[in-house]
NUVOTI-39921 format. One record per atom (N, C-alpha, C, CB): x, y, z; atom name; residue in one letter. Coordinates in Angstrom, 2 decimals. Glycine has a CB too. Layout:
! NUVOTI-39921
(atom (X; Y; Z); "CA"; "A");
...
! end
This chain:
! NUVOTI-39921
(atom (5.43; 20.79; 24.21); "N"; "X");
(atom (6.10; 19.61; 23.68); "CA"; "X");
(atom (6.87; 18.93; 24.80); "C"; "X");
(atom (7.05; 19.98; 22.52); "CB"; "X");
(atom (6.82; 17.66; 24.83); "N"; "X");
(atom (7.66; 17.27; 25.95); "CA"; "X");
(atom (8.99; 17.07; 26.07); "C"; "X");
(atom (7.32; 16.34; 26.32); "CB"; "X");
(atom (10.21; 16.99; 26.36); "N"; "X");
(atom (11.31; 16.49; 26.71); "CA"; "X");
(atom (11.52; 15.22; 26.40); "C"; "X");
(atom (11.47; 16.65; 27.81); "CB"; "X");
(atom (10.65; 14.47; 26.63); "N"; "X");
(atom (10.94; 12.50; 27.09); "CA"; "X");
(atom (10.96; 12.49; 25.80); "C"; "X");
(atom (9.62; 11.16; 28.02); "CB"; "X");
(atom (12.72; 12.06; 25.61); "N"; "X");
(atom (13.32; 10.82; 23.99); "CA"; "X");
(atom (12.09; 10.63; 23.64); "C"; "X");
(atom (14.24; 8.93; 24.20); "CB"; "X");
(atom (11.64; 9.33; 24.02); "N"; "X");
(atom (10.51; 8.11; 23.65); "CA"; "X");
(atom (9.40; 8.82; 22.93); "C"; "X");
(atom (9.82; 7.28; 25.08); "CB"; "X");
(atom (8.58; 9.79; 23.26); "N"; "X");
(atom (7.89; 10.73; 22.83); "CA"; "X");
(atom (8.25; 11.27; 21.82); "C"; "X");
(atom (7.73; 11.46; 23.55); "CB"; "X");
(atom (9.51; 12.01; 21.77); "N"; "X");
(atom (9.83; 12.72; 20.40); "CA"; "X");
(atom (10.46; 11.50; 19.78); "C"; "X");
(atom (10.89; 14.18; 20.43); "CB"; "X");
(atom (10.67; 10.12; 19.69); "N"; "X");
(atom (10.96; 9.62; 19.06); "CA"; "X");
(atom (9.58; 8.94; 18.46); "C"; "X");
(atom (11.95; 9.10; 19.53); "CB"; "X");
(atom (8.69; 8.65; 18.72); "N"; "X");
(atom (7.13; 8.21; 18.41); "CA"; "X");
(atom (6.87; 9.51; 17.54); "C"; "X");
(atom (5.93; 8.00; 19.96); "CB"; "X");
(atom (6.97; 10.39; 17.76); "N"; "X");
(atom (5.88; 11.31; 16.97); "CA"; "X");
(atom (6.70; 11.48; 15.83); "C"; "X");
(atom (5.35; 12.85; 17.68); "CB"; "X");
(atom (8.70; 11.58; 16.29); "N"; "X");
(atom (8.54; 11.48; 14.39); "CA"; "X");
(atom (8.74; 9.58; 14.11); "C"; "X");
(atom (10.44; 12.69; 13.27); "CB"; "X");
(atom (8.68; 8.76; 14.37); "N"; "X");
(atom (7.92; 7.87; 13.79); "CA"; "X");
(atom (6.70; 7.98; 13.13); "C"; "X");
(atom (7.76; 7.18; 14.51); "CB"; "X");
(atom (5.88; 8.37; 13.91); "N"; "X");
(atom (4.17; 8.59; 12.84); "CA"; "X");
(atom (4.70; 9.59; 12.42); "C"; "X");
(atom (2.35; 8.92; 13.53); "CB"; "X");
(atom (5.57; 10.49; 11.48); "N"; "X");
(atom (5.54; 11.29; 10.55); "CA"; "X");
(atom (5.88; 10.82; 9.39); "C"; "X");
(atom (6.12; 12.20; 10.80); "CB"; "X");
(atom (6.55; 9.03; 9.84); "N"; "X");
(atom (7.30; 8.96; 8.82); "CA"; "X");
(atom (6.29; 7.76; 7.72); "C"; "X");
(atom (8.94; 8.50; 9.39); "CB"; "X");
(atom (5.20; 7.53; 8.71); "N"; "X");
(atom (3.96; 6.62; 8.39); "CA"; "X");
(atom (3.14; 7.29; 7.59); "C"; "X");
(atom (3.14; 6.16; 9.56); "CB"; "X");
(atom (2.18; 6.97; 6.55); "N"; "X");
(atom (1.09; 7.33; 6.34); "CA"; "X");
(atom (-0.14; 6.74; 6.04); "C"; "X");
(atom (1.27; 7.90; 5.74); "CB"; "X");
(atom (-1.20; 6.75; 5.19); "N"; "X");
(atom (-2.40; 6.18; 5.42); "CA"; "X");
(atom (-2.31; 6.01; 4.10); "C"; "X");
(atom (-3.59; 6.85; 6.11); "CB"; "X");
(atom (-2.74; 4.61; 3.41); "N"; "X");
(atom (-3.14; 4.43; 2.32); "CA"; "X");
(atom (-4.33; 3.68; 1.79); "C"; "X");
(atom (-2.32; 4.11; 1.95); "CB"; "X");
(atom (-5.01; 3.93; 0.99); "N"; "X");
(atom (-6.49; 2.70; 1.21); "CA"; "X");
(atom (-5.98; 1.75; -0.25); "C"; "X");
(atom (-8.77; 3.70; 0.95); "CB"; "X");
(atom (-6.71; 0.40; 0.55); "N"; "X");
(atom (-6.59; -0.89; -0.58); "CA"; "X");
(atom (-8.28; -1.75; -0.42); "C"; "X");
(atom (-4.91; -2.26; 0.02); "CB"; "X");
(atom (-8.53; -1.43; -1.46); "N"; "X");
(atom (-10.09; -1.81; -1.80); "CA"; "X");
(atom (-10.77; -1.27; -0.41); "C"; "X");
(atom (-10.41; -3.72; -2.11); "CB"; "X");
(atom (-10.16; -0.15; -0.65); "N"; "X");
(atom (-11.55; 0.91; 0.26); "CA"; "X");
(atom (-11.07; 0.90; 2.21); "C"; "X");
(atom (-13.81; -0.31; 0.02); "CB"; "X");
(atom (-10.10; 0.19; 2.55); "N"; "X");
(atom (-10.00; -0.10; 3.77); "CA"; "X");
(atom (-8.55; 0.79; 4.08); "C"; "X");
(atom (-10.06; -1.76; 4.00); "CB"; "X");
(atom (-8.50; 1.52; 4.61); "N"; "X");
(atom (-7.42; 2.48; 5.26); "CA"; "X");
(atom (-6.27; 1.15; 6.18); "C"; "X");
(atom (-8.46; 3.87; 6.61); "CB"; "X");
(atom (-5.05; 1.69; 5.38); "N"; "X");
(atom (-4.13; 0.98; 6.03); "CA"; "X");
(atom (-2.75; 2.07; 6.37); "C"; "X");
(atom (-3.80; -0.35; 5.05); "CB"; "X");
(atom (-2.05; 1.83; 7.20); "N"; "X");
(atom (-1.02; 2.45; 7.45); "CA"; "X");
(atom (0.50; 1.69; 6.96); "C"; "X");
(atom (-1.20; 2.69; 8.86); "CB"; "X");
(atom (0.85; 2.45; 6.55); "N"; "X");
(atom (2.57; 1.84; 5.94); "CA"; "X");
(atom (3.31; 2.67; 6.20); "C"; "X");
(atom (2.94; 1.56; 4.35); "CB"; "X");
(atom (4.39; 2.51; 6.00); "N"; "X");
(atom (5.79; 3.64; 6.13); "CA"; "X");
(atom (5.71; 4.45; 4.66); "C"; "X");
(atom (7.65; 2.66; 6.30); "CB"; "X");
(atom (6.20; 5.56; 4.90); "N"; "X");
(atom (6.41; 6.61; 3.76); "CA"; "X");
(atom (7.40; 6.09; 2.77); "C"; "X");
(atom (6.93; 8.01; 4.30); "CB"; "X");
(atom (6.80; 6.62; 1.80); "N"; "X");
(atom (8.48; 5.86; 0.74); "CA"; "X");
(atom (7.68; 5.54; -0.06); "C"; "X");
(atom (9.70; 4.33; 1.24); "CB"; "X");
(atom (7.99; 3.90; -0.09); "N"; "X");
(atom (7.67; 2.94; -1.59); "CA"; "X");
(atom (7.03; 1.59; -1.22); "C"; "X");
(atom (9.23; 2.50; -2.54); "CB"; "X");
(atom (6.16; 1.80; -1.86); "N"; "X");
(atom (5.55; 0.02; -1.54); "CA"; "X");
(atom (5.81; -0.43; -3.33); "C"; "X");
(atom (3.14; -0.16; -0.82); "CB"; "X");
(atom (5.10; -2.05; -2.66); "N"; "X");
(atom (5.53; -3.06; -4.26); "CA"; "X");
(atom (4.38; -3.54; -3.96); "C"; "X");
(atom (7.01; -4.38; -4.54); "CB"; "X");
(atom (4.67; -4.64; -5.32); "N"; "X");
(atom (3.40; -5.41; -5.64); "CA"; "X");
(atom (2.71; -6.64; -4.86); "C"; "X");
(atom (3.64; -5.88; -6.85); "CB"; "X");
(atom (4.03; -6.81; -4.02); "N"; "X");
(atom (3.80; -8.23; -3.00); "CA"; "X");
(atom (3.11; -7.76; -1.94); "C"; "X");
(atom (5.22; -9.03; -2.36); "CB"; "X");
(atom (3.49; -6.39; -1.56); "N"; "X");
(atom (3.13; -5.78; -0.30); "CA"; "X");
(atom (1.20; -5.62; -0.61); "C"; "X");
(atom (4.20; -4.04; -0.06); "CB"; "X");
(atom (1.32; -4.77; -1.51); "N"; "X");
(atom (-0.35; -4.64; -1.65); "CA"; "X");
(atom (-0.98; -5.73; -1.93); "C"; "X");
(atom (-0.85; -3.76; -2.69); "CB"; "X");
(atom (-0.58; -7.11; -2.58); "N"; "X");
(atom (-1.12; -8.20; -2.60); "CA"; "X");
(atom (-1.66; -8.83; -1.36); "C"; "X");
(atom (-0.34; -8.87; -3.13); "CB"; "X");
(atom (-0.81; -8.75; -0.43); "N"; "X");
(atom (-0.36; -9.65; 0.82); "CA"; "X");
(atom (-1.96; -8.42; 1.68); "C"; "X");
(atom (2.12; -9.45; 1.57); "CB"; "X");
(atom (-2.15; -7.27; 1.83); "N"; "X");
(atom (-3.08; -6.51; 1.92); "CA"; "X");
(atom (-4.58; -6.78; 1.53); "C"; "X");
(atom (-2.63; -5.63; 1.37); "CB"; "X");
(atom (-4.79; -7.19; 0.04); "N"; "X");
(atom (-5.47; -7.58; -0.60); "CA"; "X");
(atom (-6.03; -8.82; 0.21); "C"; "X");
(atom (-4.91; -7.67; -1.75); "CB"; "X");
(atom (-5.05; -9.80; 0.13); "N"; "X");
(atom (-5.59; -11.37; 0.73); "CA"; "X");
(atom (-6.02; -11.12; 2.04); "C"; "X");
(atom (-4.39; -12.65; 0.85); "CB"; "X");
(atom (-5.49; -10.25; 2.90); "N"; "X");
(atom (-6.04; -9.89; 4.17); "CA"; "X");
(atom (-7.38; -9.38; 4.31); "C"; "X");
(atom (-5.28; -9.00; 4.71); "CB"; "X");
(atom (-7.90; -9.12; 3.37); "N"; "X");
(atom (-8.82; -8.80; 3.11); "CA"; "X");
(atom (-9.99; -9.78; 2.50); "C"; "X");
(atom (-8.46; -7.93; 2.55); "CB"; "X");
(atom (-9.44; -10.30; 2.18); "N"; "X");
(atom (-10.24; -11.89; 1.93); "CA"; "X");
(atom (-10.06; -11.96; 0.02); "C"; "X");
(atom (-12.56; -11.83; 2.62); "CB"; "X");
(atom (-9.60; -11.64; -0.11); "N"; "X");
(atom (-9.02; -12.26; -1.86); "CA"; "X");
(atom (-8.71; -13.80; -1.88); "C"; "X");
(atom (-7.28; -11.47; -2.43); "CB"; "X");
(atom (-9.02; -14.14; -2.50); "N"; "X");
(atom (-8.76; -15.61; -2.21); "CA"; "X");
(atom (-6.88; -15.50; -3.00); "C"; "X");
(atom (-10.30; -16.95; -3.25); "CB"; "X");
(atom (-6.71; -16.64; -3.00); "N"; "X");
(atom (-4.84; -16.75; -2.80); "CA"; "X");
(atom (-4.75; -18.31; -3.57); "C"; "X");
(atom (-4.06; -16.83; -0.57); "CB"; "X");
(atom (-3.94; -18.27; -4.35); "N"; "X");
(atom (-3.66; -20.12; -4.59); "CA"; "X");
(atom (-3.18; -19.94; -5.74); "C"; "X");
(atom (-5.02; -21.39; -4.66); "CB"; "X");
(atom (-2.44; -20.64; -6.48); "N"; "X");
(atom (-1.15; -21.15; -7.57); "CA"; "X");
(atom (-1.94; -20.50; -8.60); "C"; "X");
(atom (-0.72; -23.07; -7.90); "CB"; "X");
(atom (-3.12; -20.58; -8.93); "N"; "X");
(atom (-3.80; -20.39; -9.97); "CA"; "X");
(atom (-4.63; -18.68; -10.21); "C"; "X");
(atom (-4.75; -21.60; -9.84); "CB"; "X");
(atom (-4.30; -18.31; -9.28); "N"; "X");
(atom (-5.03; -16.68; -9.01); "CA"; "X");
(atom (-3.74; -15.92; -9.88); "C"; "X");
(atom (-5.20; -16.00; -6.85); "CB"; "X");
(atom (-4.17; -14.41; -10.56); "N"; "X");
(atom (-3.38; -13.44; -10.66); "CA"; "X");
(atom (-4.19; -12.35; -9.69); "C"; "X");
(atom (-3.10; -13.08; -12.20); "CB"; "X");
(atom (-3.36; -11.04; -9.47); "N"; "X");
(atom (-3.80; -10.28; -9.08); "CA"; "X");
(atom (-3.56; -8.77; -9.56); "C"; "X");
(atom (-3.64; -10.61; -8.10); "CB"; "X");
(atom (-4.65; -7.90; -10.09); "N"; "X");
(atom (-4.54; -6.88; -11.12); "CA"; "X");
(atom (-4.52; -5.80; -10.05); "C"; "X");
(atom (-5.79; -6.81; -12.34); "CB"; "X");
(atom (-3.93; -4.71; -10.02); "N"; "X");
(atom (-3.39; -3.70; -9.25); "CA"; "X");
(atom (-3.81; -2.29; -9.75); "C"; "X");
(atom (-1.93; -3.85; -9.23); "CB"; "X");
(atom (-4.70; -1.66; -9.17); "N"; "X");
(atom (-4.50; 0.01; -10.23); "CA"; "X");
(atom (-4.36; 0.64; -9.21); "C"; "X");
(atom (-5.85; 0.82; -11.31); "CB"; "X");
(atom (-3.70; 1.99; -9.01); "N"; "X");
(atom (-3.32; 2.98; -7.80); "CA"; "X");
(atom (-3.64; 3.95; -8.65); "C"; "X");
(atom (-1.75; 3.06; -7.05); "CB"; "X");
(atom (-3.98; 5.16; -8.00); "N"; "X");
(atom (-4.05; 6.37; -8.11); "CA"; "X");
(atom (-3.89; 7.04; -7.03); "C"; "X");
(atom (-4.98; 6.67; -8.61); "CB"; "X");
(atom (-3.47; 8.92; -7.04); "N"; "X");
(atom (-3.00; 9.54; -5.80); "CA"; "X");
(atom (-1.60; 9.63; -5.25); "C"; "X");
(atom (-3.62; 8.98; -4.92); "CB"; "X");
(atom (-0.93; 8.65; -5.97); "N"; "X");
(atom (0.40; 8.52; -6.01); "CA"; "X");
(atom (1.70; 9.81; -5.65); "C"; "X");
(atom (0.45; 8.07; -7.34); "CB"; "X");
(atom (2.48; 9.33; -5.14); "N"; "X");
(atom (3.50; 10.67; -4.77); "CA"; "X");
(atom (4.32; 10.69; -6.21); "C"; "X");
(atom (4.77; 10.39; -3.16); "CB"; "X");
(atom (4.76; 9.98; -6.90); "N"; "X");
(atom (5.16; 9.62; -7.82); "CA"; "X");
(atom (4.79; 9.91; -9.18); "C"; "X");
(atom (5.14; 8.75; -7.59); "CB"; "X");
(atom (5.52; 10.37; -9.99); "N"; "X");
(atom (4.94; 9.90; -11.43); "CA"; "X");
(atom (5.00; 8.46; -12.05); "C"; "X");
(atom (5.62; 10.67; -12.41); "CB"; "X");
(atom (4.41; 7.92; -12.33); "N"; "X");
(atom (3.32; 8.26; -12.81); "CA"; "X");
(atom (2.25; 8.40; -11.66); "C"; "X");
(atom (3.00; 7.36; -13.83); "CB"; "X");
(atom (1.42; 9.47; -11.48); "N"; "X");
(atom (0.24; 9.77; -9.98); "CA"; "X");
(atom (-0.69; 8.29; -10.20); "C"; "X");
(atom (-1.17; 11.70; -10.18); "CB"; "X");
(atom (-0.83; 7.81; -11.68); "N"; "X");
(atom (-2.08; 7.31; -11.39); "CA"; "X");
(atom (-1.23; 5.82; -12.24); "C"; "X");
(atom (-3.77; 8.29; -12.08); "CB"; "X");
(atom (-1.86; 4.67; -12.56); "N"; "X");
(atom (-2.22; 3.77; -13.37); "CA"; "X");
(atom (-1.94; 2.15; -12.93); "C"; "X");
(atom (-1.57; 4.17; -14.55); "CB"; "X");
(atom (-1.29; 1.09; -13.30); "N"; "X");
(atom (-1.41; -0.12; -12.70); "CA"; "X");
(atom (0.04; -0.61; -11.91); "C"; "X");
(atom (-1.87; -1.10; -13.84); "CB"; "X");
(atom (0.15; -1.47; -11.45); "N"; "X");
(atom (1.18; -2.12; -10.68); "CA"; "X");
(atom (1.40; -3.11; -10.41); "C"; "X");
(atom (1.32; -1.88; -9.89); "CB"; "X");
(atom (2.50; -3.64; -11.23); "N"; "X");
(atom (2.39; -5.03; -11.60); "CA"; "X");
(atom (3.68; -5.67; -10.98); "C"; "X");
(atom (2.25; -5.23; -13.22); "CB"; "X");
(atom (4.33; -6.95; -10.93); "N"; "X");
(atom (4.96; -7.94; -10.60); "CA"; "X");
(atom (6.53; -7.02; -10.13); "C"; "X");
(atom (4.93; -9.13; -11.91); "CB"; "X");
(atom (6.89; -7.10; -9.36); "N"; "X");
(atom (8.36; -6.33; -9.72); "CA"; "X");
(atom (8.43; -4.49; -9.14); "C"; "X");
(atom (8.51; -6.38; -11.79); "CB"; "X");
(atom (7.34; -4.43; -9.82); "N"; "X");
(atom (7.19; -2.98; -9.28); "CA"; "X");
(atom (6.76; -2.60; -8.14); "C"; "X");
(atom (6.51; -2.33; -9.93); "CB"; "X");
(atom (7.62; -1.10; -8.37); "N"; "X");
(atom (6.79; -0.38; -6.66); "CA"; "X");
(atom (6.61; 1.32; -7.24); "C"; "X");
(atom (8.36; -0.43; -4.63); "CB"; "X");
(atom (5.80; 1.63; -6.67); "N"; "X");
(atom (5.16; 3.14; -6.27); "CA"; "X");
(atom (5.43; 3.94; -5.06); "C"; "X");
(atom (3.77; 3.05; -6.17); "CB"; "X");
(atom (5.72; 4.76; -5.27); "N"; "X");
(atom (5.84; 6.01; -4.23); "CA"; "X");
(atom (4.51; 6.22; -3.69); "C"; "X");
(atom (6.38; 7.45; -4.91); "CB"; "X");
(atom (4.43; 6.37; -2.54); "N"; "X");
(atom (3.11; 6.48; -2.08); "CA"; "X");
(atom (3.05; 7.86; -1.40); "C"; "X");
(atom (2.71; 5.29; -1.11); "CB"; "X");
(atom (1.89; 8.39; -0.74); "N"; "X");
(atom (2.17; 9.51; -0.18); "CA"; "X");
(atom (0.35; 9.31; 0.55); "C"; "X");
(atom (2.76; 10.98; -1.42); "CB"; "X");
(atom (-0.06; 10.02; 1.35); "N"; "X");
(atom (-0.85; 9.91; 2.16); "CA"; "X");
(atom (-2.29; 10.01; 1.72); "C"; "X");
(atom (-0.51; 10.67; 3.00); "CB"; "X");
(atom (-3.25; 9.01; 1.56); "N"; "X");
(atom (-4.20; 9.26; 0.33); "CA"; "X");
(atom (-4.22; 8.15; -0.51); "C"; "X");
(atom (-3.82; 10.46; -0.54); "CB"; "X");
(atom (-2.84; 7.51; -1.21); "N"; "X");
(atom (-3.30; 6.69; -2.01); "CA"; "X");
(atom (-3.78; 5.55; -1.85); "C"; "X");
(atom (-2.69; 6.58; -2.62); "CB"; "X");
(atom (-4.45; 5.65; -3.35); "N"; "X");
(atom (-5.50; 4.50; -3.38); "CA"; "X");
(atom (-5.08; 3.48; -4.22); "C"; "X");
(atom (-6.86; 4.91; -3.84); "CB"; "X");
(atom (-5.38; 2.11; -3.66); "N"; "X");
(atom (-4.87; 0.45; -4.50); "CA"; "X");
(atom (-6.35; 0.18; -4.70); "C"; "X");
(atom (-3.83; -1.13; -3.36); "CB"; "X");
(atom (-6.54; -0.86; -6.07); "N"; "X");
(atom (-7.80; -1.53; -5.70); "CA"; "X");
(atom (-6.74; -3.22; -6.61); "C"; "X");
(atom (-9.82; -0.56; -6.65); "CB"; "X");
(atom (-7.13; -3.24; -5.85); "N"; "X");
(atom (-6.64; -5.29; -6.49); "CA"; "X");
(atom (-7.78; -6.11; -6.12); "C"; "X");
(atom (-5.00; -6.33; -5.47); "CB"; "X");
(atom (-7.32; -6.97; -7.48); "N"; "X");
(atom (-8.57; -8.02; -7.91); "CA"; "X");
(atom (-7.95; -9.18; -8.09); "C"; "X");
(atom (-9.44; -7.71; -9.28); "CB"; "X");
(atom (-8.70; -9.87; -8.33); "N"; "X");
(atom (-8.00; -11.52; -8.35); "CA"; "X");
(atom (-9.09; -12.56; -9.09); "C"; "X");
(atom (-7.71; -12.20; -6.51); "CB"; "X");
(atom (-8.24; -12.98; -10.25); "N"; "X");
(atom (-8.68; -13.69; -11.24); "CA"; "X");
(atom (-8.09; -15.11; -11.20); "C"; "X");
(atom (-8.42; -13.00; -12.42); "CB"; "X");
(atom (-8.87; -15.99; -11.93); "N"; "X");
(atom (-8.67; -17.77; -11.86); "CA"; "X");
(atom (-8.00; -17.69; -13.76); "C"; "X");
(atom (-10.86; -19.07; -11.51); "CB"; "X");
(atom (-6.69; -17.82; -13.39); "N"; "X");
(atom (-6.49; -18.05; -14.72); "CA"; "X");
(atom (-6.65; -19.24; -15.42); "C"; "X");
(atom (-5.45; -17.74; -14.93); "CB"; "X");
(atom (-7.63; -19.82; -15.49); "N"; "X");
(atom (-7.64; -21.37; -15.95); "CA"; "X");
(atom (-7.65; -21.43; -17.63); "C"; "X");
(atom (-9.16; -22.21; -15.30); "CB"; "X");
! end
């Protein structure tokens, strides 16, 4: 193990990261809690289309949290833990 701060300060940084997938694509976030804006904002990066008139439907499973599995909506956030899975969709509410 090395001595050098910078080093032991990086490695527990990535401890405090983990891996989560959103419609199938591995992303990295900080440990803890994500919300609904965050996985949205993920989603559109991904090419979701975006505009006044879209909703966007959220289901997770794998969760650190209870509930492990079910949806995630406006307001809310989930405990995440290394593994979980988002899938968001996006509908034209006309």
């Amino acid at each position: 193990m090395s001595n050098d701060p910078q080093t032991q300060n990086d490695s527990k940084d990535k401890e405090k990261d983990v891996k989560i997938v959103v419609n199938g694509t591995e992303e990295t976030v900080r440990k803890g809690y994500v919300d609904y804006d965050q996985i949205v904002a993920f989603g559109v990066a991904l090419g979701l289309p975006m505009g006044q008139n879209i909703l966007y439907t959220i289901t997770y499973r794998k969760a650190e949290g209870k509930p492990h599995q079910g949806d995630l909506v406006q307001g809310q956030t989930v405990e995440i833990k290394h593994g979980t899975i988002f899938n968001v969709t996006a509908t034209d509410k006309s």
